[in-house]
Short mmCIF file of the C-alpha atoms (twelve columns), coordinates in Angstrom:
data_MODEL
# 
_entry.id   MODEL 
# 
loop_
_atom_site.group_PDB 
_atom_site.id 
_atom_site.type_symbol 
_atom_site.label_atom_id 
_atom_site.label_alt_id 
_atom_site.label_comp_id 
_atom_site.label_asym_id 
_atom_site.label_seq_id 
_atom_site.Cartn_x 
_atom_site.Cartn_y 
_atom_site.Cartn_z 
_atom_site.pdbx_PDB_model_num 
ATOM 1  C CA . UNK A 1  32.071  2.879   31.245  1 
ATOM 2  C CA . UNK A 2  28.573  3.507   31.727  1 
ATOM 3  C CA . UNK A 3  25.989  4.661   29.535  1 
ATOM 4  C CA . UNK A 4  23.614  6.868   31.071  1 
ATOM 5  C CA . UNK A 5  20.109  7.452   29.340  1 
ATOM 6  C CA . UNK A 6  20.807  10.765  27.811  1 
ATOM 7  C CA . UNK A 7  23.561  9.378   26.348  1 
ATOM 8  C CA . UNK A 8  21.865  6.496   24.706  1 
ATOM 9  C CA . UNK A 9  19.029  9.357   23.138  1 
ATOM 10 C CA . UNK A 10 21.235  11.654  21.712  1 
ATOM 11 C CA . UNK A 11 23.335  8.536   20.231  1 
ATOM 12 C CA . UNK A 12 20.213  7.448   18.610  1 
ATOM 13 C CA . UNK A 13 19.516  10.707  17.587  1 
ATOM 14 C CA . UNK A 14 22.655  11.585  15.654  1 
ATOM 15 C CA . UNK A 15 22.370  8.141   14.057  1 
ATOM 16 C CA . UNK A 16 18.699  8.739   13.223  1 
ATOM 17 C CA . UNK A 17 19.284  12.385  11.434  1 
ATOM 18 C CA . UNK A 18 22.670  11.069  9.843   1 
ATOM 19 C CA . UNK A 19 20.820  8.423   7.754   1 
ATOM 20 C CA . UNK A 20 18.009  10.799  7.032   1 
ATOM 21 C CA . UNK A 21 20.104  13.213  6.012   1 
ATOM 22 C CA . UNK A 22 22.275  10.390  4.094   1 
ATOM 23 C CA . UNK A 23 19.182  9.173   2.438   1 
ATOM 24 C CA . UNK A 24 17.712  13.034  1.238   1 
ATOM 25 C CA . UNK A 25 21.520  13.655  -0.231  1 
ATOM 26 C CA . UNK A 26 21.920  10.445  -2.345  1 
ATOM 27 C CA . UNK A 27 17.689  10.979  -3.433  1 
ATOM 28 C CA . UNK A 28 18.647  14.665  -4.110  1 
ATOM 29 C CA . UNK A 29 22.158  13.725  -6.381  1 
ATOM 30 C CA . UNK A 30 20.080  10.606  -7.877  1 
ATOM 31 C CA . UNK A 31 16.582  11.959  -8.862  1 
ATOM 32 C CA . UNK A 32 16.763  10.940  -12.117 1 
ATOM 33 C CA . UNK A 33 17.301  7.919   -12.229 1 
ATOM 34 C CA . UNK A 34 14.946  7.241   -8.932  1 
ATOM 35 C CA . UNK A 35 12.053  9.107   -10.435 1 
ATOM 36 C CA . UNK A 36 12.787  9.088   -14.369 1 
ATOM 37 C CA . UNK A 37 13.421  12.506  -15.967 1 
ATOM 38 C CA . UNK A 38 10.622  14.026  -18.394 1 
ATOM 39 C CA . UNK A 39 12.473  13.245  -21.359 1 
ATOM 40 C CA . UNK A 40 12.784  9.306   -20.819 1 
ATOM 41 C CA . UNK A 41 8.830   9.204   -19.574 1 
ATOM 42 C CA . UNK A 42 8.032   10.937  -23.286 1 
ATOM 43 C CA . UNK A 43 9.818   8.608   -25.205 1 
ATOM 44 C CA . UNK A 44 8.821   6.249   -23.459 1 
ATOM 45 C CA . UNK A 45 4.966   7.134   -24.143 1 
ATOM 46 C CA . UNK A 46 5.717   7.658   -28.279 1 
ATOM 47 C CA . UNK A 47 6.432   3.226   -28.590 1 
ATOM 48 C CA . UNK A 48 3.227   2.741   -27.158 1 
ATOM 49 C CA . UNK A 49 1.049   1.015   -29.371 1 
ATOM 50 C CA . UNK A 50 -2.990  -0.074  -28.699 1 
ATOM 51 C CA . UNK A 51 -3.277  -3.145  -30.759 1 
ATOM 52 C CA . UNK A 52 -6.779  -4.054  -29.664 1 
ATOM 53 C CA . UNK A 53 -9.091  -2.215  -26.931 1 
ATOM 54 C CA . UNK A 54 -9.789  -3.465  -23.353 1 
ATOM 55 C CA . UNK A 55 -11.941 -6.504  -23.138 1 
ATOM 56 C CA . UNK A 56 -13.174 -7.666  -19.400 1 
ATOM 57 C CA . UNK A 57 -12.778 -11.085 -18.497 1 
ATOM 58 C CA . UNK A 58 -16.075 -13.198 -18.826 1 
ATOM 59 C CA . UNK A 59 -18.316 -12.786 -15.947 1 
ATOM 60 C CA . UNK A 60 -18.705 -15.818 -13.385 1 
ATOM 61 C CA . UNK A 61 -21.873 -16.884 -11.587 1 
ATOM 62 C CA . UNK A 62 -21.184 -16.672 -7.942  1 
ATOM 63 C CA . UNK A 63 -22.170 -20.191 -5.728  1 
ATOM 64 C CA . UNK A 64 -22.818 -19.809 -2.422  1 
ATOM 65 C CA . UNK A 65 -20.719 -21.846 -0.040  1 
ATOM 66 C CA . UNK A 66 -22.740 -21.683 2.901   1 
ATOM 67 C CA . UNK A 67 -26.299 -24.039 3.695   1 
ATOM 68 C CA . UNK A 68 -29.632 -22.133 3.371   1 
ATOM 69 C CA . UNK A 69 -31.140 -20.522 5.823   1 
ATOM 70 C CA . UNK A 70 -35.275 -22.141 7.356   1 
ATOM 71 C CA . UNK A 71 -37.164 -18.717 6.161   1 
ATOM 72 C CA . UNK A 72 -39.903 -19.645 8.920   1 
ATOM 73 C CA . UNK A 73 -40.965 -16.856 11.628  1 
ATOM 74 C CA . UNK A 74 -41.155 -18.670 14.715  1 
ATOM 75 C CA . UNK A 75 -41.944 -15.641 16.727  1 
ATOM 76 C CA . UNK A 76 -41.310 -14.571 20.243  1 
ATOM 77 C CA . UNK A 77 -42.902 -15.129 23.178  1 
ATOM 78 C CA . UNK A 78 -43.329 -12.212 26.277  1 
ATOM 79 C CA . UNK A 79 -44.824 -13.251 29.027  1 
ATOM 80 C CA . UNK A 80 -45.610 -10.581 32.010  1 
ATOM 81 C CA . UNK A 81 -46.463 -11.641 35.373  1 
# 
């Protein structure tokens, strides 16, 4: 049996909007537990406790990895005949 083109498109098709459609039901039925519900992200936010404020770590010099660079203007040079 062959398989004409068509038939290989509309194959992929179906398979492609069955697990879309698969994946939006079981997100849909499972939301909850996916995305937490309101309730658990408030509780959640009344055990939180600052026990000392936000330091930043120390600062570090930066080194430079590559050689210097000559700082002398040697100039150009146009010459018109």
């Amino acid at each position: 049996m062959e398989i004409s083109a068509l038939d290989f498109f509309l194959i992929n098709l179906l398979s492609y909007i069955g697990g879309l459609g698969t994946g939006l039901l079981v997100c849909c039925r499972h939301k909850d537990k996916f995305f937490g519900g309101s309730e658990s992200t408030e509780r959640g936010l009344d055990n939180i406790q600052v026990t000392q404020p936000y330091s930043p770590p120390p600062h570090a010099d930066v080194i430079a990895t590559a050689p210097p660079t000559e700082t002398v203007n040697k100039g150009v040079r146009i010459t018109l005949e």
